[in-house]
C-alpha positions in Angstrom: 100.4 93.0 130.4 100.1 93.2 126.8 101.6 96.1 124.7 101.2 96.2 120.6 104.7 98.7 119.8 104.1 99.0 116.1 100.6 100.9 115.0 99.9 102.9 112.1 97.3 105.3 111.6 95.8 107.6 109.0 99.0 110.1 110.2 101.0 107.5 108.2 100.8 107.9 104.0 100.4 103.9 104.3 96.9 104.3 106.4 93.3 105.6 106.1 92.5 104.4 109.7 91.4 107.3 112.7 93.7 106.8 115.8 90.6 106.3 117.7 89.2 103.3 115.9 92.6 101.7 116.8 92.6 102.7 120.7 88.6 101.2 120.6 90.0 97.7 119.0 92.9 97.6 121.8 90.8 98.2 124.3 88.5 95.2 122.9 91.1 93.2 122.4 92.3 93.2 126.3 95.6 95.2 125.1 97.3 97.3 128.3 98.8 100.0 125.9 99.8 100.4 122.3 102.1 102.8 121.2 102.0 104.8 117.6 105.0 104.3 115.6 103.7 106.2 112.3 105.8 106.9 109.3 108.4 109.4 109.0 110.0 108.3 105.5 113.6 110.5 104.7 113.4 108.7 101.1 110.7 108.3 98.9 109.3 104.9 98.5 108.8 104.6 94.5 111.9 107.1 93.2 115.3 105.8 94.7 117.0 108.3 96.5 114.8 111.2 96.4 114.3 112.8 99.7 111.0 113.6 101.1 111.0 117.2 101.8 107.9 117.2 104.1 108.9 114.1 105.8 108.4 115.3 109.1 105.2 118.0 108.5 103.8 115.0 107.6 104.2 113.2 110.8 103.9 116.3 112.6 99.9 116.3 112.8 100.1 112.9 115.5 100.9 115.3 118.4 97.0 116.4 118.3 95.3 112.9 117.6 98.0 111.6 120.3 96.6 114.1 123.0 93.0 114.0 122.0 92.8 110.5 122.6 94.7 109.9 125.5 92.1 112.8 126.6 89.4 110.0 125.9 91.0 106.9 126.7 93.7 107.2 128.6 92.3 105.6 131.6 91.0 102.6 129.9 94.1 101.7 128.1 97.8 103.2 127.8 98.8 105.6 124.6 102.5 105.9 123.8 103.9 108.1 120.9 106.3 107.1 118.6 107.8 107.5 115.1 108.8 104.7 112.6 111.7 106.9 111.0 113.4 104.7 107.8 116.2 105.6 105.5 118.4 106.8 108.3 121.4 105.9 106.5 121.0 107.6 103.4 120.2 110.9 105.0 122.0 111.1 108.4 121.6 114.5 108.9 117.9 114.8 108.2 117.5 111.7 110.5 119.5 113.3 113.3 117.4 116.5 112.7 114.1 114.4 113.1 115.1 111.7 115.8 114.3 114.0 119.1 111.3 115.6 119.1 109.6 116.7 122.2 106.8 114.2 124.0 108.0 110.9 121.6 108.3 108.3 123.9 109.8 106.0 120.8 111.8 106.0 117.7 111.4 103.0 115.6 114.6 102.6 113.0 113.7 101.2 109.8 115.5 100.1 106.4 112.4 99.7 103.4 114.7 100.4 100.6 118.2 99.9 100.0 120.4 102.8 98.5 120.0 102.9 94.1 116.7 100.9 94.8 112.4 101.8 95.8 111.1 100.3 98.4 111.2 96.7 98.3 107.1 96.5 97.8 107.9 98.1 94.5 110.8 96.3 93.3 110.1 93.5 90.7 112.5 90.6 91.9 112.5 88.9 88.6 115.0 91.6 87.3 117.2 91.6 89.7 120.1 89.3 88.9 121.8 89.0 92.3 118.9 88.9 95.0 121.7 87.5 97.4 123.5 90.3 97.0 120.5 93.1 97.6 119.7 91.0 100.6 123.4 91.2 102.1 123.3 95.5 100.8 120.0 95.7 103.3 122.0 94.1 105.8 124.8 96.3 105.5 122.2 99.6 105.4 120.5 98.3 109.0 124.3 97.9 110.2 124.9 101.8 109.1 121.1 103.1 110.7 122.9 100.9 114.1 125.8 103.3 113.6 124.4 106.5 113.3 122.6 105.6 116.4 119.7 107.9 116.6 116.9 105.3 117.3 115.7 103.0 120.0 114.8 100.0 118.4 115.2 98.3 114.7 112.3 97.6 113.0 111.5 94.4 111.3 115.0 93.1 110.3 114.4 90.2 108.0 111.6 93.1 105.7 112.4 91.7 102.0 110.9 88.4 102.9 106.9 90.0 102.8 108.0 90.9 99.5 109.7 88.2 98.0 107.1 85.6 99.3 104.6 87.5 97.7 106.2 87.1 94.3 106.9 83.7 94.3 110.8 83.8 95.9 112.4 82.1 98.4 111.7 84.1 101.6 115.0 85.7 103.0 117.0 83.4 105.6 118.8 86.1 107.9 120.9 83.1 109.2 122.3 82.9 105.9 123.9 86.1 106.6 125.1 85.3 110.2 128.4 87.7 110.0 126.1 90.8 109.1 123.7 89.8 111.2 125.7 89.1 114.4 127.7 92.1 114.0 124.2 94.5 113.7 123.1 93.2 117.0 126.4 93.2 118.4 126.5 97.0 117.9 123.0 97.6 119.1 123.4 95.4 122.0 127.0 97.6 122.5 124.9 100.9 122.1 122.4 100.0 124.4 119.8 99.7 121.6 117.3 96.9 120.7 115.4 95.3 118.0 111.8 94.6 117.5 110.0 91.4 116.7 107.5 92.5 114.1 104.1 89.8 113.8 103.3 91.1 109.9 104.9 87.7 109.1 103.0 85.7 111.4 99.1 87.4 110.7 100.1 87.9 107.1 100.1 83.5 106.8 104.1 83.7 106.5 104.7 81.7 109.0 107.4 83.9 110.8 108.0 87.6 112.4 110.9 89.8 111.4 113.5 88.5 112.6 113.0 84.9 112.3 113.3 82.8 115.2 116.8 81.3 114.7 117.8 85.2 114.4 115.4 86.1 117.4 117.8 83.3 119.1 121.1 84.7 118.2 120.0 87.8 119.6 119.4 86.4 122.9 122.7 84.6 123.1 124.8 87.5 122.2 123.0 89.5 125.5 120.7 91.4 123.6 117.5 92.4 126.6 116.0 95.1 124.9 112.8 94.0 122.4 109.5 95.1 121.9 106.6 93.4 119.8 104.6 94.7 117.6 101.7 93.9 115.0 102.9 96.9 112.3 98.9 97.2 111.2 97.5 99.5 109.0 94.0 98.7 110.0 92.1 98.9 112.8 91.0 94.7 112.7 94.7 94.2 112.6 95.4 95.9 116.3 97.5 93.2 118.1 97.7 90.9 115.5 99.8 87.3 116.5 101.4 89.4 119.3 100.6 86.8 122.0 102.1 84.7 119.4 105.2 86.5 119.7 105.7 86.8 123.0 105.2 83.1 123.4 108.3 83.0 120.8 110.4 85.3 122.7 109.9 83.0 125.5 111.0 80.3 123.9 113.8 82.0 122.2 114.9 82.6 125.7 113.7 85.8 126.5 112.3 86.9 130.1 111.0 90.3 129.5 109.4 92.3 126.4 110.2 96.0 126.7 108.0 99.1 126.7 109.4 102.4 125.9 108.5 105.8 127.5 110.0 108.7 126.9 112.4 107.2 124.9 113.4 104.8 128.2 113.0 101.4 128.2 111.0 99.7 131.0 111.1 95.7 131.2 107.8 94.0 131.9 108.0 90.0 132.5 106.6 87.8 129.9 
C-alpha cells in the first residue's frame, strides 16, 4: 500500500491546484490513499509575528471539496483530511482552539518561521550574522510545538535547508544539533507522537527529505514507531513525489512500518 500524507490544494494560500486534479494523479500513479494536510498558518509568513485572523476560515472551505470527492472517488482510491497547522508555539491558544475540529483525521505540526523572523522562504540569509544560531532557535520552536502537544505528527524537521540551498548556503545538518534534536523526538516518542519524513528534499534535486537520514536514524533508535511520508506538493504533477523513495529510506533506517492516520489514530501498515 502506498499513501502520500502531505498534499496541498487550492484550499492552501500556497496552491492554485482543484482537489480533484490531485485525487486523478494518485489514482494514476497507483497511490492507495492520500491524505490533505492543507495550510492552517497562526502567523503570517512575510510580517513576523502577526497573527492571521482568518487562519482557520481559510482552511475551513476543505470540508466541502473533502466530501465531494470522496463522493467521486472514494472507491477508487482512499481520501483522508488533514490540516498542516504551523506557528503553534507562538500562538498556543489559537492552536489549541484550531487543533480538534470534527471529521480531521490528521494534524500536521509545523515550524516555517521562527519567532522575530518571516518565514524562512522570505528571509535573506546573507544578513543574518548567526545562521547557527537561527537554526538551533527553530530547533528550540519544534521542541515547544512537541510541548504543547496538540498535533500528531511534525512536519518536515530539518525546513531551513530548502531555503538555504537555494541561496547558495550550506544546507542545515540536524546532526549538528543532536542534543535538540534528541530531546524533540524523545518528547514526541514520550507523548505518543510522531514525525513525518517529508520527500520535497528528495524531488526538489536536494538530495535528502526532512529529516535527514542520520536524523531519520536517531529516531528509530530512540523507539520512535510513529512516521508517515509525504510528497508536500503544491501541484498536481508533484502527487507522490520520491515517496517510494522514502519508504525504501525508512527501511533502511530501520523502520518496519509507515503510519496512516484516521481519525486522528494511527494505523501501521508494513513497508
Amino acid at each position: 500500500m502506498l499513501f502520500d500524507f502531505h498534499l496541498h490544494s487550492n484550499v492552501s494560500s500556497d496552491s492554485d491546484e482543484p482537489m480533484e486534479h490531485i485525487v486523478r494523479t494518485a489514482i494514476a500513479k497507483g497511490f492507495s490513499g492520500i491524505c490533505f494536510a492543507d495550510h492552517c498558518d497562526l502567523i503570517s509568513y512575510e510580517a513576523p509575528g502577526v497573527r492571521l485572523a482568518d487562519c482557520y476560515e481559510l482552511w475551513e472551505p476543505s470540508y466541502g471539496e473533502i466530501a465531494r470527492i470522496r463522493a467521486e472517488f472514494g472507491d477508487e482510491i482512499e481520501i483522508l483530511h488533514g490540516m498542516e497547522l504551523a506557528e503553534i508555539a507562538q500562538d498556543e491558544e489559537r492552536a489549541r482552539q484550531y487543533a480538534n475540529p470534527p471529521g480531521l483525521d490528521f494534524l500536521l505540526g509545523s515550524v516555517h518561521a521562527v519567532t522575530g523572523h518571516s518565514d524562512f522562504a522570505f528571509i535573506h540569509f546573507a544578513d543574518i550574522l548567526d545562521i547557527s544560531g537561527l537554526m538551533a532557535a527553530y530547533l528550540d520552536e519544534n521542541i515547544r510545538m512537541a510541548e504543547i502537544n496538540v498535533m500528531d505528527a511534525v512536519g518536515h524537521v530539518g525546513y531551513p535547508s530548502r531555503y538555504l540551498a537555494r541561496q547558495g548556503f550550506p544546507t542545515f545538518d540536524l546532526m549538528e544539533y543532536e542534543d535538540q534534536l534528541r530531546h524533540l523526538f524523545e518528547i514526541l516518542i514520550q507523548n505518543g507522537r510522531g514525525i513525518e519524513v517529508n520527500t520535497s528534499g528528495l524531488r526538489q534535486g536536494l538530495g535528502f527529505p526532512y529529516p535527514s537520514f542520520p536524523a531519520l536514524k536517531l529516531y528509530r533508535e530512540l523507539g520512535g514507531e510513529i512516521i508517515t511520508v509525504g510528497s508536500d506538493a503544491h501541484r498536481a504533477v508533484d502527487t507522490g513525489g520520491c515517496v517510494r523513495e522514502g519508504y525504501d529510506l525508512l527501511r533502511e533506517a530501520g523502520f518496519r512500518y509507515t503510519t496512516v492516520f484516521r481519525q486522528r489514530k494511527p494505523a501501521f501498515i508494513k513497508l
